[in-house]
Each structure stands twice: as C-alpha cells, then as structure tokens.
Legacy VTK file of the C-alpha trace (Angstrom):
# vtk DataFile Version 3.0
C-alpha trace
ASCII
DATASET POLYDATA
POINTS 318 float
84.272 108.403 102.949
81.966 108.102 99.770
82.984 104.097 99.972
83.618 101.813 102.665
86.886 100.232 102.048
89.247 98.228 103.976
93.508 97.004 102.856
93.404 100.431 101.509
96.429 102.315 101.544
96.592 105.962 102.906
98.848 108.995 102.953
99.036 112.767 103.608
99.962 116.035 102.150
100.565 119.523 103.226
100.853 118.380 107.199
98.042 116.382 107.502
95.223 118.254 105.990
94.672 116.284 102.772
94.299 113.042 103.307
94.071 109.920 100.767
92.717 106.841 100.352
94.070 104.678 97.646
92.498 101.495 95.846
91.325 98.722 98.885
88.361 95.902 98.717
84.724 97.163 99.294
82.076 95.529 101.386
81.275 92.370 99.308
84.888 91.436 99.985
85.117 89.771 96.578
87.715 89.895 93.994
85.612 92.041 91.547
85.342 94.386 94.523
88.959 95.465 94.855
89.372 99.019 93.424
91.367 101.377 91.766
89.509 104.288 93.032
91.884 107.020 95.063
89.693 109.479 97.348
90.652 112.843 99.007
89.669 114.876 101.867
90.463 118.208 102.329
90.361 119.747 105.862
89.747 122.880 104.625
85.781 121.931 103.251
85.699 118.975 105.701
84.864 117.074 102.084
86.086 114.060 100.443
85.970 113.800 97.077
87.109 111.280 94.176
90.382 111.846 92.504
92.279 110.201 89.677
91.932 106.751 90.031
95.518 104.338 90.439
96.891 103.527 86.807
96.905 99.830 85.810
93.973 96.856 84.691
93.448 95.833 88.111
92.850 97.338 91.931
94.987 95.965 94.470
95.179 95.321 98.282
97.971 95.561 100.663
99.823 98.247 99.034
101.800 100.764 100.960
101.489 104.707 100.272
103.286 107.683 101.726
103.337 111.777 100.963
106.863 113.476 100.350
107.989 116.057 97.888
104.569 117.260 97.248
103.466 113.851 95.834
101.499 110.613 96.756
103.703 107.617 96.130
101.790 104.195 95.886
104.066 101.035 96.036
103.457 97.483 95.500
100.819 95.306 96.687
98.702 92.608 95.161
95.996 91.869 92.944
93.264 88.710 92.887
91.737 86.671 90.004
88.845 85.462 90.115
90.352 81.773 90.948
91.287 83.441 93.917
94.824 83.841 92.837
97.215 86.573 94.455
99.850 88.208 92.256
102.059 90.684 93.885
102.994 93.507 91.477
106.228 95.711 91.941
104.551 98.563 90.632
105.367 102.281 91.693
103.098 104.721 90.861
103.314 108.562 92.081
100.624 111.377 91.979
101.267 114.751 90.841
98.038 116.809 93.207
98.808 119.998 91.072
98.729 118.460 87.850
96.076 115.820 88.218
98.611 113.551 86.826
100.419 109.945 87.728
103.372 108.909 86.417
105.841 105.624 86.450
108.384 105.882 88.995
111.101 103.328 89.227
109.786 99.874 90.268
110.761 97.641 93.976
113.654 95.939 93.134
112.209 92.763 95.383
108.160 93.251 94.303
106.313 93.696 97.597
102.546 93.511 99.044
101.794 94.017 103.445
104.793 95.820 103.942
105.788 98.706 106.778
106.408 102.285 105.256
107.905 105.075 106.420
109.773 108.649 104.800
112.291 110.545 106.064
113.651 113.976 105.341
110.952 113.947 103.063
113.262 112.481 100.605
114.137 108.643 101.753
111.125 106.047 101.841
111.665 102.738 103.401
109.377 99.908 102.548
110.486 97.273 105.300
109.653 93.712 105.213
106.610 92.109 103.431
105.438 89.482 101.497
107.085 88.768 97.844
106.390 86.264 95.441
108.570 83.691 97.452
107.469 84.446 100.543
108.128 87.139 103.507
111.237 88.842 103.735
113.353 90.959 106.330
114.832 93.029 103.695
114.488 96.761 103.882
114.276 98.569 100.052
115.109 102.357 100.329
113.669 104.457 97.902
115.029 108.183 96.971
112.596 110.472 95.540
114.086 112.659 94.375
116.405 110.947 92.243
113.770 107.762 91.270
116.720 105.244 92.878
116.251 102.408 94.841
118.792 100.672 97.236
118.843 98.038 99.595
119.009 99.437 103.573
120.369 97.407 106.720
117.755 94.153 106.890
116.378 93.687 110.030
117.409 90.390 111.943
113.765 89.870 112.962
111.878 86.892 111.030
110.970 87.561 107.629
107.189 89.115 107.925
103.934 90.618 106.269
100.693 92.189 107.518
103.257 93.543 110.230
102.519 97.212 111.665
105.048 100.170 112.216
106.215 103.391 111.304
108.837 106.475 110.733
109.450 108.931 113.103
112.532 110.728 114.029
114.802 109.118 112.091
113.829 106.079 113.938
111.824 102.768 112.568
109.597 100.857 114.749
107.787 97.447 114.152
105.923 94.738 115.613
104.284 91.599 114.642
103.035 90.373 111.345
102.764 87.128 109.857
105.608 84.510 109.797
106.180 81.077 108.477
105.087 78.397 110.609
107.930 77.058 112.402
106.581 73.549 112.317
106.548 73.209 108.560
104.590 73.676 105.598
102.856 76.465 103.839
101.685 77.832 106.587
101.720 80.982 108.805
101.406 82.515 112.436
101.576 85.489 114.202
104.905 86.860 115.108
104.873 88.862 118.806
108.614 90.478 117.527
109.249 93.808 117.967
112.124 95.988 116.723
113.697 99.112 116.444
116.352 100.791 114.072
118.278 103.845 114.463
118.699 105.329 110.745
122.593 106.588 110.659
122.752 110.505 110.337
125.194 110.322 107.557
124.500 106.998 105.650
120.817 107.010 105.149
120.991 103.108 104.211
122.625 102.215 107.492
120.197 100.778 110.080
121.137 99.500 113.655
118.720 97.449 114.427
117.704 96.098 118.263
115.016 93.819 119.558
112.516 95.464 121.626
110.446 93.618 124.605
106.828 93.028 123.730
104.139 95.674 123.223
100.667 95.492 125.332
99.093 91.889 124.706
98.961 89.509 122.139
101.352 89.470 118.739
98.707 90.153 116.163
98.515 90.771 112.326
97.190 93.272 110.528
97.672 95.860 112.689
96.927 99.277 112.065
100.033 102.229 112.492
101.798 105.139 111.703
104.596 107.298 112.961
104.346 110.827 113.279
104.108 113.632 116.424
104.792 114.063 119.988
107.774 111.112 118.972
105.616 108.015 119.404
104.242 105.465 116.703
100.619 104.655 117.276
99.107 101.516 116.727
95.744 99.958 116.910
93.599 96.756 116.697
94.235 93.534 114.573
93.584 90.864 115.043
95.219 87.441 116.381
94.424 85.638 113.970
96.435 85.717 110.215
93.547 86.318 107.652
93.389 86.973 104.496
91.588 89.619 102.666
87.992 88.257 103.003
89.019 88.512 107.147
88.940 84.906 107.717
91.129 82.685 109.333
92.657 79.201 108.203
89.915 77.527 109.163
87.445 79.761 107.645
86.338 81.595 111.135
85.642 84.981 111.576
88.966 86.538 112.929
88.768 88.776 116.228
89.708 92.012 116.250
92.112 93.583 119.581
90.630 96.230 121.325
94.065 97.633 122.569
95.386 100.731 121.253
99.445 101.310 122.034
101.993 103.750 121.294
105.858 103.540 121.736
107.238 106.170 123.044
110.940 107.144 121.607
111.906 109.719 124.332
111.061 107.493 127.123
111.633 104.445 125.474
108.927 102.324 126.375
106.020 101.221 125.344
102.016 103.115 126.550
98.791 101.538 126.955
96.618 104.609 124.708
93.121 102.792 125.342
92.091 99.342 126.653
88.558 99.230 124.725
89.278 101.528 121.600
85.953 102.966 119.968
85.180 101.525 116.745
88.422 99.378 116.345
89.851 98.669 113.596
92.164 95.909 111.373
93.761 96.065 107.713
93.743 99.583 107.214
97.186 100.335 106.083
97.978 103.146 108.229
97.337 105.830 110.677
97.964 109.464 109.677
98.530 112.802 111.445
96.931 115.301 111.149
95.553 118.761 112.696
92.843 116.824 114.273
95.082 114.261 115.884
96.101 110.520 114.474
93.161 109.212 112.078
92.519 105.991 110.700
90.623 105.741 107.158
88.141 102.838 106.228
89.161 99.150 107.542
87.477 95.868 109.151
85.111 96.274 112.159
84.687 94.026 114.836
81.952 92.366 112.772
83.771 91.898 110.109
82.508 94.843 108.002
84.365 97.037 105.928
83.751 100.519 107.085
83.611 103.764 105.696
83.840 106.276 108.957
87.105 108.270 109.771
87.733 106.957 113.237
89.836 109.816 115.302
92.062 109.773 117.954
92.682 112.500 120.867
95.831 114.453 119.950
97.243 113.325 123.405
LINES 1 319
318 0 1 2 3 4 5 6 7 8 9 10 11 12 13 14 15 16 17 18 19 20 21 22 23 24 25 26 27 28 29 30 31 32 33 34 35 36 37 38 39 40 41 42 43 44 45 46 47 48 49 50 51 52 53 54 55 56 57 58 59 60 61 62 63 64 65 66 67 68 69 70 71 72 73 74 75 76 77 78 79 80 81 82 83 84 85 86 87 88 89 90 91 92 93 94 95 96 97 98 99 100 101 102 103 104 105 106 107 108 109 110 111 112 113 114 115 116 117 118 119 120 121 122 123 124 125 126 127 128 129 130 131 132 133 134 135 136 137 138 139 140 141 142 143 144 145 146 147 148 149 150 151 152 153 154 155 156 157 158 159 160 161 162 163 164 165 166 167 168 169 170 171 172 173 174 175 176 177 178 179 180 181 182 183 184 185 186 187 188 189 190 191 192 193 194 195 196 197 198 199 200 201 202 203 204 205 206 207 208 209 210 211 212 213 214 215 216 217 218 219 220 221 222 223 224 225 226 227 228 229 230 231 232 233 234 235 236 237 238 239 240 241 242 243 244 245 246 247 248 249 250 251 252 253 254 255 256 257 258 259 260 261 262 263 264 265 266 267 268 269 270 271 272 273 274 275 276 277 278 279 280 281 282 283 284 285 286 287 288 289 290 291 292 293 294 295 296 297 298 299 300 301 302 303 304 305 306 307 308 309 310 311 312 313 314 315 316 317
C-alpha cells in the first residue's frame, strides 16, 4: 500500500478484485496519526491508488467495512483525542465507486467500535458484538441496504465482546474470542477463548440459532484477524494473547505477542483446520481478511515487532 496502516478496516467489490482500505493509525501510532484516508487496489493494474477520503473531522480505528450492492459501507468505530480519550461514533457512511461520492446512511442504533461483520445476499449486513459506549455487548444489529433500515437480530448467548474475529459465509456466522470483562471485577478486561456459531433462518433473516462451538487451535486471543468467504470456511489469523489497545500494548505497558497460528473452520465438515503453524509475516488488528482471485489477503496490520505494516500478505487459495 502507499501507507502502512494497521485497525484499518477493509472490504471488496466486484468479487474480490478491488480491494479497500479505509481510515486506520499509521506507524507513529499516535492520535494525530489516525486517518481518514481510504485506498484502492485494482487487480486489473496490480495498483493502489488513493480514493475519496472517509467524511467527518476525525479518522477512526476499529471500524468495520463490507462491499454489497455495488457500494463500500463503513460503520462505526472510534476516534482519540489527544488526552488519549476514545469516543465511539455510530456513524454510517457508504461509498458510491461510480460516482466518487459518500453519502449518510442510517446510523447503528447501539453506536459500535471492534465489532464482527458480515453480508448476506448481498443485501443483509450484520455487525455482531463490539464495544459501545457502556461497554461490550452480545447484541447483533442487522442492517438492510437496500432499504437504509436497521433491526436488532437474535443476540448471541456468548459474553458480551470486542476485538473478537469472525465472519459470513453461507448463511452461517462464525466467531471466536475477543475481549471480555474481567470476571474478577473492575474496569478491566481479558481474553475470551468462546467460540460460536449461528445458523441465519432462510425465511426470517433476523432469526439466529446460535450454538457454542469447542475451541479453535490454541490460545483465546484478541484482535484477531478474519473473514468469511470461499471453499465454505472462515479464515483466521494471528493476534495476539494479550488485550491491547491501539498503540499494541498491553495493561502493563508490554509489547503484546503476536500468534503464529493460522485456522480455518470448516462448515461442511464442521470442524475446525490447522492452515499454518508458523504463518509468514503474521499479522494482528487488521480488520479483516478478504477474497479474492488471488486467494484470502490481509491488508496493512501489526507485525510481530510491533510495526504497522504496509505489505499485502497472501494466502494459498487452498
């Protein structure tokens, strides 16, 4: 990419071979280094280049993005003052590619940053869990776009979460992980290890049966990165086991440590894969893998080291 940017969100048009990168904090990880700035490649030049940036006075982190009906739609996440206070915004913004434009669409009904994503039909988007201004939740807000509606979906029974990882594929939702209040008290949080699944009903779009999965390959982690999309699996890779916050540092101010482990569950056989043990240039925060003609890609995020990266990191198709 032209930047190196990591919490950025991502999404995809025309099957996979434009590819965006929306807003996200640069390498200085500093509040005056989270930006606006949206980025596209096209497979067809093999070039990115800088598009219209995100509407509003600030750039954000942890917002969630997803392709359908031709547009980019860019929900939630949060912004940081120089204090080093966090404001999550409810904010829904959608980009016309044709046009150039962005318009207003209708905002979350419960504002959300960290949250899963996923669209089906190419109509229904479901932004599942994440953290509001009071807190995680387990709710699951269903957006229609084609009629600009919101309404609320089945919640999951899992613990209210953020920074959790998952995605949407055949009519099916899968999620692990993420960041929980501390049990013991406080203001804290740890890493969840849950992991669910939820059947969307066939004829009530809003209907969710939800089940508890057994635990993925190794430790719970946050920050995660994921995506549904072909061959009927949802992909996910790195993060770390630590709960961080944007600047990748743990509650005591460490470093946090990044997973090697890349894992896929598999719908048809209904179990979970080992991908790779000791995935090449492993990644955290970026908020999502995407599909494309290339195979599963991952845009930006945190190295191992703790840098924010700018390389398209590529997975085999199989």
């Amino acid at each position: 990419m032209p930047v190196a940017v990591t919490s950025n969100a991502v999404a995809s048009l025309k099957s996979g071979i434009e590819v965006y990168s929306i807003m996200g904090v640069g390498t200085k990880k500093t509040w005056d280094d989270i930006t606006n700035k949206m980025f596209l490649l096209r497979f067809k030049s093999g070039k990115w280049t800088e598009s219209k940036p995100v509407p509003g006075v600030a750039g954000r982190l942890g917002s969630a993005a997803v392709g359908a009906k031709g547009e980019i739609f860019v929900f939630g996440g949060y912004t940081v003052d120089g204090q080093g206070n966090e404001y999550t915004l409810g904010d829904v913004n959608a980009f016309v590619p044709e046009d150039q434009r962005w318009y207003r669409a209708a905002d979350i009904p419960v504002p959300v940053d960290s949250a899963v994503i996923g669209v089906a039909h190419d109509r229904y988007i479901y932004l599942i869990g994440g953290r509001s201004k009071s807190g995680p939740v387990n709710i699951v807000q269903l957006y229609d776009a084609e009629r600009n509606t919101w309404s609320q979906a089945t919640s999951f029974p899992g613990s209210p979460v953020f920074g959790h990882a998952g995605g949407l594929t055949d009519e099916t939702i899968v999620y692990v992980d993420g960041a929980k209040k501390d049990p013991a008290g406080g203001n804290k949080y740890v890493v969840s290890d849950e992991c669910w699944i939820g059947k969307i009903d066939k004829k009530d779009q809003n209907k969710i049966e939800w089940s508890k999965l057994p635990g993925h390959p190794g430790p719970g982690r946050f920050g995660i990165v994921a995506g549904g999309g072909a061959e009927h699996r949802v992909l996910f890779s790195g993060g770390s086991t630590d709960v961080h916050n944007y600047k990748f540092l743990d509650p005591d101010g460490k470093m946090a440590e990044i997973s090697p482990t890349t894992f896929a569950f598999d719908l048809h056989g209904n179990r979970w894969e080992t991908v790779m043990d000791d995935t090449f240039d492993v990644r955290a925060d970026g908020r999502g893998i995407l599909f494309t003609p290339l195979g599963p890609i991952i845009v930006g995020g945190t190295l191992k080291n703790s840098a924010v990266s700018a390389r398209v990191l590529t997975f085999p198709k199989k």
